[in-house]
Phi, psi and omega in degrees: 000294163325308143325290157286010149274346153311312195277335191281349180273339194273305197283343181311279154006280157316288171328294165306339186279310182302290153302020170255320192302309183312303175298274150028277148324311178312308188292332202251030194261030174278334196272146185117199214247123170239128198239149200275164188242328175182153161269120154274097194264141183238118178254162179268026166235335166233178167218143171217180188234150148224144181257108182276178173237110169247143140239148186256085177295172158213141167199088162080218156330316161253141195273119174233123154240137201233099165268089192295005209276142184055052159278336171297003165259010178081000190285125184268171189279122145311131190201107187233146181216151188215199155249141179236163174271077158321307188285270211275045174016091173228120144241142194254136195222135160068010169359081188072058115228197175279014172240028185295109185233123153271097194259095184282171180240151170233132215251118164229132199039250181266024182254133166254154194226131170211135173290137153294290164226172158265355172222099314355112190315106160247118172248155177232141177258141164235183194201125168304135141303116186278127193292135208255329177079013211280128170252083158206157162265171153318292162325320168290315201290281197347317182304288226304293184324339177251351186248011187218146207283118193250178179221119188200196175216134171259144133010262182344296186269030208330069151199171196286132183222151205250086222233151171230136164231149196239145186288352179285029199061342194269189180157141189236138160260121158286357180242017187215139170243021185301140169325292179273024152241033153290322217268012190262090194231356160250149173214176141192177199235125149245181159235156166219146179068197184261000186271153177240142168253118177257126185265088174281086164079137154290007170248006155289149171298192138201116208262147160252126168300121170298322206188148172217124157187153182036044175087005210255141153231120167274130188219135154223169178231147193266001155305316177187189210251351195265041133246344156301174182168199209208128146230182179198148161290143193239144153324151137344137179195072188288122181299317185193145193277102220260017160303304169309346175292328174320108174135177167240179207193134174238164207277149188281313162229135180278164178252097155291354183297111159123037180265348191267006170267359183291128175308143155268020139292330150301011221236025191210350179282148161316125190237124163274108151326277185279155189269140185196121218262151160224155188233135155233194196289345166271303191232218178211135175282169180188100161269109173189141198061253195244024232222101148267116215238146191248167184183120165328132163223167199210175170211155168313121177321339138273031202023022181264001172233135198237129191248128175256185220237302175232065179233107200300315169253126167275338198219125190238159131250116195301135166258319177231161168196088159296174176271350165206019128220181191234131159253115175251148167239135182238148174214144185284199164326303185232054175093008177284118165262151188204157191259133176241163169247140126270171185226133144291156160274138143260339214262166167284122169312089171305138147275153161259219180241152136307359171277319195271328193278350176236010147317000000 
């Protein structure tokens, strides 16, 4: 008998360590990082989803919400801190004063759910993080991303894309000029915490980084799985020697289209048939119909994207570049991307009439 009162006393301990952990645990199972997956707005006519960027600290008592949503707009960063009710699942925002919002919450697995307002019902969900451990910082991953050529994929946009990020924030895909990776044209690294984030565009995700290793960055997003993706760092890679752009270049088969709707009160004004470009080292001339327009021009740090500047086209991608022709991908009016050529010139462009080009 005295043995076992020996052991049960040896257990006490254990025993006590074991509840207060429990209790603990209970108490803490709130803590970390919540990052939002959408606002669910409920109208008496619709219901709709929109996808913000919230992150939610919890530590203990305390509450950090941090809101990213339009900052490529000028917009500052939200930023609000409270307290939460753990046991009873509360947050509290603006405490003892007359801006006091109590917000339950609600826990279903790894999500948390709280109304935003009630008129319009707005709830916004986050879903906890698993911590990426990343041995890195902002400051360095920002180096690797503006100085090196990257290459990756999103889910979403499901083809390969060839990305340039600029320390100005901007940033281009060079190997495609399709409409909807146009609109990815901003970029920026936030931190919260010990975690890193890439905010691609306000039509963009802002996916969190997972994992860095061996030039490789693994990102997902807890909206969905159609935003994960992967980049890596890619060799150097200058596409074409844009020295060779110097000069002037006439499109090889011209676009008559829309010529039989021109009044033929026009028909005696100068007109340029073939479209016909001249580069000198800044800027670019641009002779076509009736109309002749100048334009600052640059190129991508692989020259493979040629940007004007003040232009209806704004944007060509080279395909070939010679000493006597240009092949470009191009896109129209209504979003078609095509392929066109140039032949260099030597002579200085002449326009004629359309009265005399339809004889």
């Amino acid at each position: 008998m005295r043995l076992l009162k020996n052991s049960l006393l040896r257990l006490v301990p254990i025993i006590i360590f074991l509840l207060i952990s429990l209790f603990s645990n209970g108490q803490n199972q709130l803590n970390g990082l919540w990052k939002s997956t959408y606002v669910t707005s409920y109208t008496i006519a619709d219901t709709g989803i929109l996808y913000t960027r919230i992150l939610l600290n919890i530590e203990d008592t305390i509450v950090t919400l941090k809101n990213f949503d339009g900052i490529f707009k000028e917009k500052l960063i939200f930023t609000n801190s409270g307290f939460i009710d753990q046991e009873n699942k509360k947050l509290i925002f603006n405490q003892n004063s007359d801006k006091e919002k109590i917000y339950p919450i609600i826990i279903e697995q790894d999500y948390l759910k709280f109304n935003l307002s009630e008129n319009p019902k707005e709830e916004i969900t986050l879903k906890k993080l698993n911590p990426s451990n990343l041995n890195i910082d902002k400051a360095e991953l920002e180096d690797i991303l503006v100085t090196n050529f990257i290459s990756g994929d999103f889910s979403y946009y499901d083809e390969f894309m060839a990305i340039e990020f600029s320390k100005d924030s901007s940033m281009l895909i060079t190997n495609s000029l399709k409409s909807y990776l146009s609109v990815l044209d901003k970029w920026t690294l936030l931190s919260f915490g010990n975690e890193l984030f890439l905010y691609l565009s306000d039509f963009g995700p802002m996916v969190h980084i997972e994992s860095i290793a061996d030039g490789q960055m693994d990102f997902s997003d807890e909206y969905d799985t159609i935003y994960n993706g992967s980049f890596k760092i890619t060799e150097t890679d200058v596409k074409f020697n844009t020295e060779l752009l110097v000069g002037l270049w006439e499109q090889e088969t011209p676009d008559t289209t829309g010529i039989s709707a021109i009044p033929v009160k026009m028909y005696d004004k100068d007109y340029y048939v073939n479209e016909i470009w001249e580069y000198t080292d800044q800027q670019a001339t641009k002779y076509s119909q009736f109309f002749v327009r100048k334009s600052p021009w640059k190129t991508s740090r692989n020259n493979e994207i040629l940007i004007l500047e003040s232009m209806d086209d704004r944007r060509f991608r080279i395909l070939s570049l010679d000493e006597d022709k240009l092949v470009v991908e191009r896109m129209n009016r209504y979003g078609e991307v095509y392929e066109d050529a140039f032949l260099r010139k030597k002579s200085e462009p002449k326009p004629t009439t359309l009265r005399k080009y339809l004889k």
